[in-house]
Phi, psi and omega in degrees: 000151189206074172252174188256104163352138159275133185282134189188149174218070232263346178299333185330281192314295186311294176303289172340289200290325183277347186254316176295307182317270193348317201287338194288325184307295206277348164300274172320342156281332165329262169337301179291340178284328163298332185272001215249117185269349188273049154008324178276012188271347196317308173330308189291286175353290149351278169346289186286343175254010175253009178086035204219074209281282178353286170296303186322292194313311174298318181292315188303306202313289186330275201331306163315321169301338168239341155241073171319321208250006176293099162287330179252051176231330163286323172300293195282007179283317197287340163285303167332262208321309175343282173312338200243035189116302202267071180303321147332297184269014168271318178288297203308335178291309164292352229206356180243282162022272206318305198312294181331319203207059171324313176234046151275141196279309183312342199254342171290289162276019120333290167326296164323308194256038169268310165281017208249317168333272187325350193044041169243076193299324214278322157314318178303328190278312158331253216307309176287358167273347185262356166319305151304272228306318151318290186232117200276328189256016222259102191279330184260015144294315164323289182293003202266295186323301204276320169311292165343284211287332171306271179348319194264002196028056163255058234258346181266358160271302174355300181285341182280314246240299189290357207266331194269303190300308167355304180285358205254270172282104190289144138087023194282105176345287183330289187295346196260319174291335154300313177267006157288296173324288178305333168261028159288294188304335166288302175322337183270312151339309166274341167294330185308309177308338186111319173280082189321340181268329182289306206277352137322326196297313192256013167272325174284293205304308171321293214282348177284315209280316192252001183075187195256080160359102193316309215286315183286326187285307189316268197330296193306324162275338171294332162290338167279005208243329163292316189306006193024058171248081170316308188310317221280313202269353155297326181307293209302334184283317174294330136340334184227007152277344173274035178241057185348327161325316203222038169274320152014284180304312154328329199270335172290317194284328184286334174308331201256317146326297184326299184293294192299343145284012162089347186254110217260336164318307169268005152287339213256294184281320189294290221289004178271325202291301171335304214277340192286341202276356181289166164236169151305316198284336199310159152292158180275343175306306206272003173276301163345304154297308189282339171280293156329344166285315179297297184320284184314299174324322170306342217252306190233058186262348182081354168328043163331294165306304180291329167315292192318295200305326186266344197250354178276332167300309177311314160270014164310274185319289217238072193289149182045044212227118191315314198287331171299294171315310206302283189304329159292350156285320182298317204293343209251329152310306168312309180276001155065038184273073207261350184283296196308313170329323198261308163319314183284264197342318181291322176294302207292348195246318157337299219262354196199092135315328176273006186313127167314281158015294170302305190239344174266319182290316210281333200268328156304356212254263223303335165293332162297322179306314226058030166275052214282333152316317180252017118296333164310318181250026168284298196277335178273357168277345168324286197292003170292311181243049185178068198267135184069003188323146190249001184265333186247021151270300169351290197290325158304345164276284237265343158281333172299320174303287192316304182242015131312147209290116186248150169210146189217108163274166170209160169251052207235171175246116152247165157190167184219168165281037145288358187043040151293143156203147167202149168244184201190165189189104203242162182195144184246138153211127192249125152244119196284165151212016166214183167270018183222307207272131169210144174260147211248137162221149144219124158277144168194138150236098217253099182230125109344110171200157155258124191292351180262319165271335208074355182263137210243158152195177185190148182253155160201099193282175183183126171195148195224169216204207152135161256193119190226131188255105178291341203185147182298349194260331192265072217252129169253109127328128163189107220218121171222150184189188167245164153228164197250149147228115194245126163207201197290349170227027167191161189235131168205176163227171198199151174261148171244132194223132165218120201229137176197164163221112184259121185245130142240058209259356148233164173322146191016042148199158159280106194253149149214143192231141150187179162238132207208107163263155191186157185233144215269134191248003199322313193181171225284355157324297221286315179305308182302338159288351175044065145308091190262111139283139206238057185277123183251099167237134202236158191198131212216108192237117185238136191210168204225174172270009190258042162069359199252127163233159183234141175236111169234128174273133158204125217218103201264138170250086178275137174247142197275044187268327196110341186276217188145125166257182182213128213222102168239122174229139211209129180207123171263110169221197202200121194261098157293329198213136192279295221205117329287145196311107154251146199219145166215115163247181150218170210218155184239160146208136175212117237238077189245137170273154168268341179217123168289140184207050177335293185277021175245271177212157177319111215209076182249146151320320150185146206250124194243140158189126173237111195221159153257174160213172160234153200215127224200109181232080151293124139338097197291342183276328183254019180289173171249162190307152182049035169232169191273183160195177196199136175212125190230109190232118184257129178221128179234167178174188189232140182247177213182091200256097169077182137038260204297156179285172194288148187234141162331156190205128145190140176245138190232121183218132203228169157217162154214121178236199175209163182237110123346300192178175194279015200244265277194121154263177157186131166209184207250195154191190185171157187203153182221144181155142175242041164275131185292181189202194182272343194258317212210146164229172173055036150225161163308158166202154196217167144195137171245160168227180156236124148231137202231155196204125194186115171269125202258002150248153175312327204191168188320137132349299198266351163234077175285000000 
């Protein structure tokens, strides 16, 4: 796993709610402190408009004790307690108010916005509509309203409502913050939805409105980010660093931009200059943040150790604190720690069940585990408290992808200077019908011939199968069929078997052990011999956190010749570059026969080939939809026949395709090489293909 933080911004709406209520809180003290003849309350008053609801409460309460029947020391005792929590007993309070004074308006929007405390909006919204219809000009109704229909995400009356108090008061803070805000929470709205251009539309309208808005530059880049237009949220980021204030926060956002453009180097230098720039004076969010930002940079620069070193400190500082764990999980992942990874993840849903984090890290774990059920329901308990989320609908497309009915064809063309040609025509179809269960299909058809002899044949194989997962570390294969083979002086069949097991039962490696019978088709001689092999193999993949990986094949061949071989290839490489993947190795291969039989097919006692190479890869899995991808790999080296002295060895092998959509590719490929083989020595071989690759259903089967 390699992933990128998920982009997101799930605080909006709260902060959207808590900043419109404020501006409404301090509108309606407003009033009331103008309308209020006790002059000695100035005190309380204070209180209330520096937020300082405790001392309100205790000064209004004193007043009270000698002017029980005083309203407007019961209006701000009941706006203190409000304010300061106990929003209940702030409506019960407003709601004995109403009996005392049914058409005072002021104790009416008190009331009003008692409920807006309570978050019992859908009443707030009943009462303050009819609160206009009473008074159509009434500004802090007006604006109770336009607070109201936000909180309900209703954002396009909303804005009509905040937009009529404007007019009432022009240019009034209060009403300009409340509609800053609702079209923040409608711009967010609409990205959850997708639709990315209204919420560009009202993140620019904002920034026409407030100039350039910490809060608005923030969201608009974060919207470009889902929107994957990376530049546009480099512009916005670079935007809010010329705000001295806030360049931190910026500088965290360019970081992360950096990395989802692959530049893990230059993610790496922002975010350490951001981390060198905390104080003591920092806020503690953004000291948080930015520290987080460092970690992760450390990770994914490969930086291990020292990552390891700043996050055991943290948790030192701030044990069992979600966000530590969150990086200490990611770090164990990078280190393909998938257990550990999955324990932290587990803490974290202990301490917050509604964590994103939390239910999205643990649901990325258990798919790497091949716990693919219960990551299915990791991940949909995410959009259970985060509906519509686009990092855990993805990850549910793309498991969806995963065990949809898929089918892949090929075409190709060979020929060698044996004046051998054959064309082929081959097709896979896999259908799941569980996340453990899949059904097998192959087709191949094969035609052969030499120009020289004239002798011609073709094959047509057909074999079914199916594919079981015994244990998440443990995948059992197993495929059986026949093949026809009509050629020049005889016609048969044969059965075809093909049995493996793919073990991931330790970190970063792979076994796959199996037996595969198969009747060797190189060319139409080979066919007309009805040469049935009987291969017993093993393929052994080992990979490190230091770019260095090793692959080794060893393969015994018994033939129903009486003969029989032995096949070991061993490759040593090195990943210089993640995206796109450049790798430089060098590869062994060694080659023994048990009866030389030269003038049948390529038979030595033993066989040497030694190369280096280079391997230069986009990724067909990791291209995005309507982009190309590619692999292109060149290797020279020297072979060793026998004997005989040595000869130049090079293999030139390309693919280039396009992905269509995350359903469907199609790209050419082709190989060239005078590498001796098991069939033939001292020739040339060429092969082009077509391949086509195309999931032919929306979604799994089995989760209908």
């Amino acid at each position: 796993m390699n992933e990128a933080p998920p982009v997101r911004n799930l605080q909006l709406v709260k902060q959207t709610e808590m900043k419109t209520l404020k501006s409404l809180s301090i509108s309606i003290l407003f009033l009331i402190v103008f309308s209020a003849s006790a002059q000695n309350m100035q005190v309380g008053f204070t209180y209330l408009e520096t937020g300082k609801y405790a001392q309100a409460e205790s000064f209004f309460s004193t007043i009270l004790k000698d002017y029980p029947d005083n309203k407007t020391a019961r209006l701000c005792y009941g706006r203190a307690i409000g304010l300061n929590g106990k929003a209940q007993d702030a409506n019960d309070l407003f709601t004995d108010l109403l009996k005392d004074y049914p058409n005072d308006f002021e104790v009416k929007l008190n009331y009003g916005e008692s409920l807006l405390w309570n978050n019992n909006f859908a009443a707030a919204k009943t009462y303050y509509k009819e609160l206009v219809t009473e008074d159509s000009k009434n500004f802090a109704a007006l604006l109770g309203f336009a607070n109201t229909l936000s909180n309900l995400k209703e954002y396009e009356d909303a804005i009509i409502y905040v937009d009529k108090a404007l007019e009432v008061l022009s240019g009034n803070p209060n009403a300009m913050t409340s509609k800053k805000y609702i079209y923040l929470g409608y711009a967010y709205q609409n990205q959850q939805a997708q639709n990315y251009d209204k919420a560009e539309m009202l993140l620019t309208k904002n920034l026409e409105l407030f100039g350039d808005d910490k809060d608005t530059l923030l969201n608009l880049a974060n919207l470009y980010l889902i929107w994957n237009k990376l530049e546009s949220a480099e512009a916005m980021y670079k935007r809010l660093a010329e705000q001295p204030e806030h360049k931190i926060v910026a500088l965290n956002g360019l970081a992360l931009v950096a990395h989802l453009n692959s530049k893990e180097k230059e993610a790496l230098n922002i975010s350490t200059q951001a981390y060198e720039s905390l104080s003591d004076n920092t806020d503690k969010t953004i000291t948080q943040q930015t520290t987080e930002r460092y970690a992760q940079a450390l990770i994914w620069n490969k930086k291990y150790k020292a990552a390891t070193d700043l996050i055991q400190s943290l948790v030192e500082s701030y044990p069992n604190k979600n966000w530590v764990l969150a990086l200490r999980a990611t770090l164990n992942i990078y280190k393909s720690n998938f257990k550990k990874s999955l324990a932290d993840y587990n803490r974290i849903l202990a301490n917050d069940s509604t964590s994103f984090d939390g239910n999205l890290g643990k649901a990325n774990v258990l798919k790497a585990l091949g716990r693919f059920d219960e990551a299915y329901t990791s991940a949909e308990n995410t959009l259970t408290f985060y509906n519509n989320q686009k990092d855990a609908l993805n990850f549910i497309n793309k498991m969806n992808i995963s065990f949809s009915p898929m089918l892949e064809s090929k075409a190709s063309h060979t020929f060698d200077n044996g004046d051998n040609k054959a064309f082929a025509f081959n097709t896979n179809v896999v259908y799941p019908l569980s996340t453990k269960l899949s059904l097998l299909g192959n087709y191949n058809y094969r035609t052969t011939n030499n120009t020289v002899t004239d002798n011609s044949a073709n094959s047509n194989n057909l074999s079914l199968g199916l594919s079981y997962q015994l244990i998440p570390s443990v995948i059992f294969k197993g495929t059986a069929g026949m093949t026809s083979a009509k050629a020049e002086t005889t016609d048969y069949t044969q059965l075809l078997t093909d049995i493996s097991f793919n073990i991931k039962s330790f970190k970063l490696q792979t076994l796959d052990i199996g037996y595969k019978r198969q009747v060797e088709s190189f060319n139409a001689d080979l066919l007309d011999r009805e040469l049935v092999q009987n291969n017993y193999y093993a393929n052994y993949n080992l990979g490190t956190n230091f770019n260095l990986g090793w692959y080794t094949q060893l393969m015994h061949t018994a033939q129903n010749d009486g003969n029989s071989r032995n096949l070991l290839f061993t490759s040593l490489y090195y990943n210089l570059l993640p995206k796109p993947n450049l790798k430089v190795g060098v590869n062994y291969q060694y080659i023994t026969f048990k009866e030389q039989v030269p003038t049948i097919y390529f038979s030595p006692e033993k066989f040497n080939n030694y190369e280096v190479f280079v391997n230069l890869i986009k990724d067909e899995a990791t291209a995005k939809p309507k982009e190309w991808f590619y692999n292109l790999t060149g290797a020279f080296g020297y072979q060793f026949i026998e004997d005989d002295p040595k000869q130049t060895a090079y293999r030139l092998q390309g693919a280039f395709g396009y992905k269509f959509s995350e359903r469907s590719l199609l790209n050419v490929y082709g190989t060239h090489s005078n590498i001796a083989s098991a069939t033939a020595a001292g020739f040339t071989f060429t092969e082009i293909g077509l391949r086509f690759k195309w999931v032919f259903l929306n979604k799994a089967y089995f989760r209908k």
